[in-house]
C-alpha positions as CSV (number, residue, x, y, z in Angstrom):
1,X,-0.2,-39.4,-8.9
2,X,1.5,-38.1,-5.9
3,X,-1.8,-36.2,-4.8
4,X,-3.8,-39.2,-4.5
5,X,-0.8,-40.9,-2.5
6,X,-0.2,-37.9,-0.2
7,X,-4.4,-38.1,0.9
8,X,-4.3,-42.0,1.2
9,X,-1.6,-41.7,3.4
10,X,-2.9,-38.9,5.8
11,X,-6.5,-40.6,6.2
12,X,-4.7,-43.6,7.3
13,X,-2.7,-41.6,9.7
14,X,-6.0,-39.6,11.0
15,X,-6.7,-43.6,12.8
16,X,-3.1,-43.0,14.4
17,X,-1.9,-40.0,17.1
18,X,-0.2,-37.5,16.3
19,X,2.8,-37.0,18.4
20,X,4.2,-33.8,16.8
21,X,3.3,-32.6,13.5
22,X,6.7,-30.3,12.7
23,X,7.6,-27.4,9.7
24,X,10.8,-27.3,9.0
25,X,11.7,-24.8,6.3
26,X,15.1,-24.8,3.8
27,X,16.8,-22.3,1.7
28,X,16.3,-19.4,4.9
29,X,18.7,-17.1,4.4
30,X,17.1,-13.4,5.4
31,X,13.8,-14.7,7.1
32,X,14.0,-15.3,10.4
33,X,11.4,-18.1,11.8
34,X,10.2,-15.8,14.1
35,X,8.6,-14.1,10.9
36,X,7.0,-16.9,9.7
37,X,5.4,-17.9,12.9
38,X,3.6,-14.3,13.5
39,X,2.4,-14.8,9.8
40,X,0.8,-18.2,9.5
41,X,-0.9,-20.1,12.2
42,X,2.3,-22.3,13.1
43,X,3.8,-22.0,16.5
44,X,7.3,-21.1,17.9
45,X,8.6,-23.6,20.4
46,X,11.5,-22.8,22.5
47,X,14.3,-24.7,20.4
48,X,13.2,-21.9,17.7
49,X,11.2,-25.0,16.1
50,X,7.9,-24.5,14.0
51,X,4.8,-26.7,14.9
52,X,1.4,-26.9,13.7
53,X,-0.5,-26.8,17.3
54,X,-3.8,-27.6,15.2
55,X,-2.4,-31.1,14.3
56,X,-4.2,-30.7,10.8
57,X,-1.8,-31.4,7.9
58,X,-4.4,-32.1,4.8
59,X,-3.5,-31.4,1.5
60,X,-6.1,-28.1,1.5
61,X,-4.3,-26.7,4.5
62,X,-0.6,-27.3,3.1
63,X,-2.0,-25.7,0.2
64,X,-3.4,-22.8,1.5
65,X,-0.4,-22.2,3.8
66,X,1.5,-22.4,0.8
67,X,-0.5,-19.5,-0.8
68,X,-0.6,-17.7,2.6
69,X,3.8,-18.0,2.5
70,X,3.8,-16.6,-1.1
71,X,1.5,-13.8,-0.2
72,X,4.2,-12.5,1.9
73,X,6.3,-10.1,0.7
74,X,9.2,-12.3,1.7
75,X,8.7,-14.9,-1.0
76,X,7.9,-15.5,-4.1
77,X,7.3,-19.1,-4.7
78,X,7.1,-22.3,-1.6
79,X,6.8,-25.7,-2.3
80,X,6.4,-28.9,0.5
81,X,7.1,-32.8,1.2
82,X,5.4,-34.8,3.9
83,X,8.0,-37.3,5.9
84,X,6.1,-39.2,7.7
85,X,7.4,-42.1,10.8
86,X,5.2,-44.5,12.7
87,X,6.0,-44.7,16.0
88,X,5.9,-48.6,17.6
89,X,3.4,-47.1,19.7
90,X,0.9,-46.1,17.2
91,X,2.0,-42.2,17.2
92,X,2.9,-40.5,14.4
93,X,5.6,-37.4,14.2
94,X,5.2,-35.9,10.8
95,X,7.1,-33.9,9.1
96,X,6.4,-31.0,6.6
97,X,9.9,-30.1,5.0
98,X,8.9,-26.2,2.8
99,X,11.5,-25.6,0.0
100,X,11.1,-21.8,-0.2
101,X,12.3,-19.1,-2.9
102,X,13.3,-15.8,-0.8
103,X,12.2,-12.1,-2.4
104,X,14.1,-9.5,-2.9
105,X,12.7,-7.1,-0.6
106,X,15.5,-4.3,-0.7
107,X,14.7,-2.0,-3.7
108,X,15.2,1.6,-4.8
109,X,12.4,5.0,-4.8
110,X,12.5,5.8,-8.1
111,X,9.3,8.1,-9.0
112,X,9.2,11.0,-11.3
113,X,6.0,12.8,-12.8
114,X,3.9,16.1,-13.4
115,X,2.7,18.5,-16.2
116,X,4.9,21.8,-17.8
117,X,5.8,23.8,-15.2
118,X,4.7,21.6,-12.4
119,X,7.2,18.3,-11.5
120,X,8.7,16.0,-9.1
121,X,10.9,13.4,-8.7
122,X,12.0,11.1,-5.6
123,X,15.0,9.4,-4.7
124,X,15.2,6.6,-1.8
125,X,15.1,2.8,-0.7
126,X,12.8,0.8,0.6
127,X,13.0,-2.5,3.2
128,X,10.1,-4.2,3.6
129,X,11.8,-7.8,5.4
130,X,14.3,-5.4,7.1
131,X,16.0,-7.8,9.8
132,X,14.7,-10.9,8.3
133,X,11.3,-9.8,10.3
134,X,8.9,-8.5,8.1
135,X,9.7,-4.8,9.4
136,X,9.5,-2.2,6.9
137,X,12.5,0.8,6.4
138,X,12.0,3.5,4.7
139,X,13.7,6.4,3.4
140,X,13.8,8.9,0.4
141,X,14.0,12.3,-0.6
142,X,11.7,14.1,-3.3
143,X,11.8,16.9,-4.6
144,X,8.3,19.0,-5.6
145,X,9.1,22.3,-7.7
146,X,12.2,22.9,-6.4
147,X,10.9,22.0,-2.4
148,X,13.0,19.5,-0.6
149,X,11.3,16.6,1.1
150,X,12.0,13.5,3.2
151,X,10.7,10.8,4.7
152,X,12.5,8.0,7.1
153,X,9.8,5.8,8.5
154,X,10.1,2.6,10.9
155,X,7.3,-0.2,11.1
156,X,7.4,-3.2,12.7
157,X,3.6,-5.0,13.1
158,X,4.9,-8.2,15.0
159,X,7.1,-7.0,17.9
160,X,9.0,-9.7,19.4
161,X,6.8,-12.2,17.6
162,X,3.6,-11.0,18.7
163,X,0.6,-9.7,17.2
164,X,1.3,-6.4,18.5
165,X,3.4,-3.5,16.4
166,X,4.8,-0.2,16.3
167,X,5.9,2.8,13.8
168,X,7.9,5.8,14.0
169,X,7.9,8.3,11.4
170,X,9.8,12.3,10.2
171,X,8.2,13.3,7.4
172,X,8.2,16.8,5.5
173,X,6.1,17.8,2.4
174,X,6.9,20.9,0.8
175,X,5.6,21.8,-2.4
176,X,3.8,25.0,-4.6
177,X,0.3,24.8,-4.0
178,X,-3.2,26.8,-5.3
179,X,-4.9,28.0,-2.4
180,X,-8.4,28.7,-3.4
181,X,-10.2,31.8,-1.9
182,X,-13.6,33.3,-3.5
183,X,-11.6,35.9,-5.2
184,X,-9.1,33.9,-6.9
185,X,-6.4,31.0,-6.9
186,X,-3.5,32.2,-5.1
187,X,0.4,30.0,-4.8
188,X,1.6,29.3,-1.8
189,X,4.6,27.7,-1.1
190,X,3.6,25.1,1.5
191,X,5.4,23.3,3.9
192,X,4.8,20.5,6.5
193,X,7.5,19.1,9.2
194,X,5.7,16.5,11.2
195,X,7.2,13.6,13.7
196,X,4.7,10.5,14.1
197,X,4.3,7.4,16.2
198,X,1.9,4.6,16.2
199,X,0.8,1.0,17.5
200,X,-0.7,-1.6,15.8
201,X,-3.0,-5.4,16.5
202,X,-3.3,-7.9,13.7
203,X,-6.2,-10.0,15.3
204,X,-6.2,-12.6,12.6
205,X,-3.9,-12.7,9.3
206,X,-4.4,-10.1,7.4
207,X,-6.3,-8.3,9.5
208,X,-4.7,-5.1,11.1
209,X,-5.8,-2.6,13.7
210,X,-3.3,1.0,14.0
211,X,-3.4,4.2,16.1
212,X,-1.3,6.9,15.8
213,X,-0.7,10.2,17.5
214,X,1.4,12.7,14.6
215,X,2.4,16.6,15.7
216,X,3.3,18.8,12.9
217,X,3.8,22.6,11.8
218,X,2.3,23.8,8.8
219,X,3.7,26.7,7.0
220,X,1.9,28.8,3.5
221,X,3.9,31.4,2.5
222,X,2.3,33.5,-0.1
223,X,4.2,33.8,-3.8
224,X,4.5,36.9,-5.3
225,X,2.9,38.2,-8.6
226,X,4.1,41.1,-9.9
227,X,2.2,44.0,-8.8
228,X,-0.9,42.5,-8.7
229,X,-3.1,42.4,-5.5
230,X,-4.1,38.5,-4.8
231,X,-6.5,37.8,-1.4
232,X,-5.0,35.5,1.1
233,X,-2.3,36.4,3.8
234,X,1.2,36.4,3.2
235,X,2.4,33.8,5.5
236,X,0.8,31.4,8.3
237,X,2.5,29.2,10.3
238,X,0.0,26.4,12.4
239,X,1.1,24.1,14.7
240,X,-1.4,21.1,14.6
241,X,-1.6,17.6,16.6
242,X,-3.0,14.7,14.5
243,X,-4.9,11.5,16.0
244,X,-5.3,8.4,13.7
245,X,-7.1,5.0,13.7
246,X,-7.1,2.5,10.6
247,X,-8.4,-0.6,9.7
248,X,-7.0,-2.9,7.3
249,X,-8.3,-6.4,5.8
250,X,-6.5,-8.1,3.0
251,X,-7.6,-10.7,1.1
252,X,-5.7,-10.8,-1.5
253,X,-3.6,-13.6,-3.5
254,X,-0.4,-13.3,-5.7
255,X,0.2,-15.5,-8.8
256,X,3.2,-13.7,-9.8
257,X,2.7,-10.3,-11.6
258,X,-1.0,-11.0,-11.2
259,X,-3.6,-10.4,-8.4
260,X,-6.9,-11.8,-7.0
261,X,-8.8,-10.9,-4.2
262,X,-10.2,-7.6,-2.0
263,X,-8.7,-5.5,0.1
264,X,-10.5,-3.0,2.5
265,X,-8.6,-0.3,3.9
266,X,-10.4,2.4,6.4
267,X,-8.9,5.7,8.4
268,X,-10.1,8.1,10.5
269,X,-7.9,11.2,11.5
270,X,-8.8,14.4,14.3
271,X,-6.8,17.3,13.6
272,X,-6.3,20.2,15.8
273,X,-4.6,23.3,15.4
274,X,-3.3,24.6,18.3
275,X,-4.7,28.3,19.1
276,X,-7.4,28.3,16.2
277,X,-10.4,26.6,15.0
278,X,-9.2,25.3,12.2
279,X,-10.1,21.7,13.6
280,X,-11.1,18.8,11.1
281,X,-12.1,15.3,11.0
282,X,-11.5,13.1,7.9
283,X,-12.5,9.5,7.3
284,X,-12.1,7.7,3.9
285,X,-12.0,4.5,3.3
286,X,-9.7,2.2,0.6
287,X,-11.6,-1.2,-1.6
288,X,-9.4,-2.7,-3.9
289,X,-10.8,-5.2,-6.5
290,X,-8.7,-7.8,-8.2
291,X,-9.6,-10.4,-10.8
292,X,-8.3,-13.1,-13.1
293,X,-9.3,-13.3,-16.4
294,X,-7.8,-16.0,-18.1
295,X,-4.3,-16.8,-18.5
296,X,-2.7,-13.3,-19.3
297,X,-4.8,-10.8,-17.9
298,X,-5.9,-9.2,-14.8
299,X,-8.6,-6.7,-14.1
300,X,-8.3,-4.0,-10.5
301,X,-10.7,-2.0,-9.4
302,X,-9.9,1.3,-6.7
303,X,-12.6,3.1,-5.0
304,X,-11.6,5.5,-2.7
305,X,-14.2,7.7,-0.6
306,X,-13.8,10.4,1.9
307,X,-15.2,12.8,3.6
308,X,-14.5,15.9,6.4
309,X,-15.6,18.5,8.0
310,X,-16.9,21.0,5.4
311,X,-14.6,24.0,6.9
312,X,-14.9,26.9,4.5
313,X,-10.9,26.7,4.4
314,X,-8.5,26.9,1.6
315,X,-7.1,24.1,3.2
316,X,-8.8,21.1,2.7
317,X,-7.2,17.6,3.3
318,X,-8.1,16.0,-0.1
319,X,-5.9,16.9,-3.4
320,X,-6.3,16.2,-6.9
321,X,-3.1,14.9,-7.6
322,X,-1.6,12.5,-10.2
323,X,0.4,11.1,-7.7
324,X,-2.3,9.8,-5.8
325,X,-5.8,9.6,-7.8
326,X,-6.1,11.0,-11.3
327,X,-2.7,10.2,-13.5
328,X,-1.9,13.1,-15.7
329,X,-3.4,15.9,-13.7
330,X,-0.8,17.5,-12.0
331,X,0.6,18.2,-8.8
332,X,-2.1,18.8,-5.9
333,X,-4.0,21.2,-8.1
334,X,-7.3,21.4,-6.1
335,X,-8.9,20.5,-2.7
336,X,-11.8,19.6,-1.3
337,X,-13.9,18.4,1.9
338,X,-14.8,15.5,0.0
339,X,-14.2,13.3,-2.6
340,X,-15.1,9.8,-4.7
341,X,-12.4,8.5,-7.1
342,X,-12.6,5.3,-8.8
343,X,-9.4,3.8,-10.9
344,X,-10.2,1.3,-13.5
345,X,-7.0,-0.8,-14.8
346,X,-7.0,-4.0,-17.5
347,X,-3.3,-5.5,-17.1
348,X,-2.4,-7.7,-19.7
349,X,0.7,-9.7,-19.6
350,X,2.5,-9.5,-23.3
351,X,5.9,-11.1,-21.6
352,X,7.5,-13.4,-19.1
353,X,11.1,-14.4,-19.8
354,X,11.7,-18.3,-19.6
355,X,13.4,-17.9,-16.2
356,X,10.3,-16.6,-14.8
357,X,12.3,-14.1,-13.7
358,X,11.0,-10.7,-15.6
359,X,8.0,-10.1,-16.9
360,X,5.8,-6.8,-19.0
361,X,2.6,-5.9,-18.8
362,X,0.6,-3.2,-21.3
363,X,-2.2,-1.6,-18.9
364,X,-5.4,0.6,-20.2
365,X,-6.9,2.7,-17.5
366,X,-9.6,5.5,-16.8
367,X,-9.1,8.0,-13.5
368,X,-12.7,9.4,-12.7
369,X,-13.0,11.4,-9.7
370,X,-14.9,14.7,-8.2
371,X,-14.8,16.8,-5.2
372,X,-16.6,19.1,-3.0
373,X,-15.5,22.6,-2.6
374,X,-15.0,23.5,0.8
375,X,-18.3,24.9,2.1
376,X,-20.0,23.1,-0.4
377,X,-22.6,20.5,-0.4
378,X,-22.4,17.1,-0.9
379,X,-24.7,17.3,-4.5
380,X,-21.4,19.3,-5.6
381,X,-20.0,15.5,-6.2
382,X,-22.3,14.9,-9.2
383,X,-21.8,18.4,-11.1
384,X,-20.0,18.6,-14.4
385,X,-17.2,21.3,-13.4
386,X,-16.6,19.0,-10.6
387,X,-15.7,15.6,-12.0
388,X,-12.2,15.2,-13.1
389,X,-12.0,12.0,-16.2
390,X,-8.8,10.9,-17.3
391,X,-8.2,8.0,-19.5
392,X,-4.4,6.7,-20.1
393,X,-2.3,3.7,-20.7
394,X,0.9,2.7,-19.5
395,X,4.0,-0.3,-19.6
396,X,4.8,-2.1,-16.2
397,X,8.2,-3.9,-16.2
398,X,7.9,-6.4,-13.3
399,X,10.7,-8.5,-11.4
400,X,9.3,-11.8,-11.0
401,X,12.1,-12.3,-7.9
402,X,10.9,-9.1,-5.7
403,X,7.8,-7.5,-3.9
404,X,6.1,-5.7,-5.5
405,X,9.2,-4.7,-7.7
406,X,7.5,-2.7,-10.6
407,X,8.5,-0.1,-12.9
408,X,5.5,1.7,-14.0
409,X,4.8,4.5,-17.3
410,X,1.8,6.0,-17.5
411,X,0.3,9.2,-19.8
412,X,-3.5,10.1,-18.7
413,X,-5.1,12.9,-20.8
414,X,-8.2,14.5,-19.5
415,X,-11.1,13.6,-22.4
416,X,-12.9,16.9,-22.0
417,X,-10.2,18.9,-22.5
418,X,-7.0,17.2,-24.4
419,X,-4.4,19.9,-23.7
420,X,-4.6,18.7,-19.8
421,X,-1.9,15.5,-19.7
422,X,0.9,14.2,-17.9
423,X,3.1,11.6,-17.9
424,X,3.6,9.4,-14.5
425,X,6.6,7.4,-13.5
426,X,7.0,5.2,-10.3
427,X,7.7,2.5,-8.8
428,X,5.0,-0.3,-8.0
429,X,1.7,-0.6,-9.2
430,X,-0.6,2.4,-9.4
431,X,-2.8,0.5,-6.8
């Protein structure tokens, strides 16, 4: 009944001028305005007042900004009132008072994983509102057979309000890796300290634009076997330089634990090691795939593709890794030049406590993915020894009051050969 009210009321007011058409939003206790005004289309004035410059306030718009709000990672639900006053001179100042529920956007970096003799775990926090801003903090430590790792990274896309952002980023990545020459598979412990800086443009809403400029030092230092003689030098050390450009758009909406929508996600990277001609370029790109399907459950899609340089290098960019493509796996147990990977999940929601503050979801899945060897050609994607198929299923325990707060267990288990499986554990969906 209110609906039908609500439109009545603003095509009568669309014979009248609007005078000021003001948001004014309630229960703010993290989220600065500042935040919500490089996020939506409303506009800052200089009392630190929110106004809707497009003097459109129709129930469709309300709606969709309240779906654009609840999107954010700094809330999880938004509701709205018009107040509406006539003025004696035939203006109108509306009102639109927003009741919003704030996330929790602090949460630990739990994530623990791998196969016999090949593990990790990782430690940390992450702030995704940090300041009230929308700027994301980050920090953790993992640890990758017995190698210890950091990372502290600093991102903030709307700098003073603006559609304009930065990041700052000191990462390392040490782990035991295969190196794979003719002869053999060789381990190498391998390290990489790299420092990192970007800028970013969001032309629209959910739209995104980044470049980036990362120097690093990669290190392989050769493990020993015995007595045995294994191909591959001892140790290198490489100092390379690292220029980026991405592009991000995000279409996607959030009805609690479930998701629907697209999301395109594209990179391009030129590295270049100093001294050598170990030079590559990389591009892959990111399409996500979410869908409803009926009251419980929730179909997404991943297919990732890349490609670089075909260097006939032991050190190729792309990694088979259950902590990134194919769950159960292992720890970056090949490479490649290129690759295709598509993930396949069916969530289904088997709990939501009457709070609607927790809720569980069962998920079936199936990793496929294959690789070219480097110096191979690109019909290497579609031969059997190639392709990689896991199939798996997994429990997600989901906060209902946080981002993205999800505790996820999955076991994969390759279906050619059974005695290849792992169990994953993270935090936050898979994809």
């Amino acid at each position: 009944m209110l609906r039908p009210v609500l439109f009545c009321l603003l095509f009568l007011l669309g014979t009248c001028v609007s005078a000021q058409i003001q948001h004014d939003f309630t229960n703010l206790a993290r989220t600065r305005v500042q935040y919500i005004a490089a996020r939506t289309d409303l506009e800052l004035t200089d009392q630190n007042e929110l106004q809707d410059i497009s003097k459109n306030t129709g129930t469709e718009q309300l709606d969709a900004m309240r779906q654009t709000l609840v999107n954010l990672p700094a809330f999880t639900d938004a509701r709205w009132e018009l107040d509406i006053k006539i003025n004696k001179d035939g203006t109108a100042d509306t009102l639109v008072n927003w009741t919003v529920e704030e996330s929790r956007t602090i949460f630990p970096i739990l994530s623990i994983g791998g196969v016999r003799g090949n593990t990790y775990y990782q430690v940390g926090f992450n702030d995704i509102h940090f300041r009230g801003r929308g700027q994301e903090l980050t920090a953790f430590y993992q640890n990758n057979d017995g190698e210890h790792n950091y990372l502290v990274l600093l991102r903030n896309q709307n700098y003073r309000g603006s559609r304009w952002g930065y990041s700052l980023e000191s990462r390392r990545y040490a782990a035991v890796e295969p190196v794979y020459f003719p002869e053999a598979a060789v381990d190498y412990r391998y390290s990489n300290q790299s420092f990192g800086a970007g800028v970013s443009f969001a032309p629209t809403i959910g739209q995104s634009l980044t470049f980036g400029l990362t120097t690093f030092r990669e290190k392989y230092r050769k493990i020993e076997s015995g007595n045995l003689e294994t191909p591959g030098p001892d140790f290198v050390s490489l100092q390379k330089y690292l220029v980026k450009m991405g592009y991000s758009r995000n279409r996607t909406d959030r009805f609690a634990e479930r998701l629907e929508g697209t999301h395109h996600e594209s990179n391009v990277q030129a590295v270049r090691t100093v001294g050598g001609n170990d030079n590559f370029l990389i591009a892959w790109h990111d399409f996500r795939y979410f869908q409803l399907l009926g009251n419980r459950s929730n179909l997404a899609l991943r297919l990732r593709t890349g490609l670089s340089s075909n260097n006939e290098s032991p050190f190729a960019p792309f990694v088979l890794d259950s902590q990134f493509n194919i769950r159960g796996s292992g720890n970056r147990i090949d490479r490649g030049t290129a690759q295709l990977v598509l993930n396949l999940e069916y969530r289904y929601s088997v709990w939501r406590d009457r709070r609607e503050r927790f809720a569980a979801q069962l998920v079936g899945f199936s990793d496929l993915g294959t690789w070219r060897s480097p110096g191979g050609e690109l019909a290497d994607l579609w031969e059997r020894e190639s392709v990689r198929h896991f199939l798996g299923a997994g429990v997600r325990l989901i906060s209902l009051k946080a981002h993205n707060a999800v505790l996820r267990i999955d076991y994969g288990v390759d279906v050619t050969d059974r005695r290849a499986n792992g169990v994953v554990v993270g935090f936050g969906q898979y994809f």
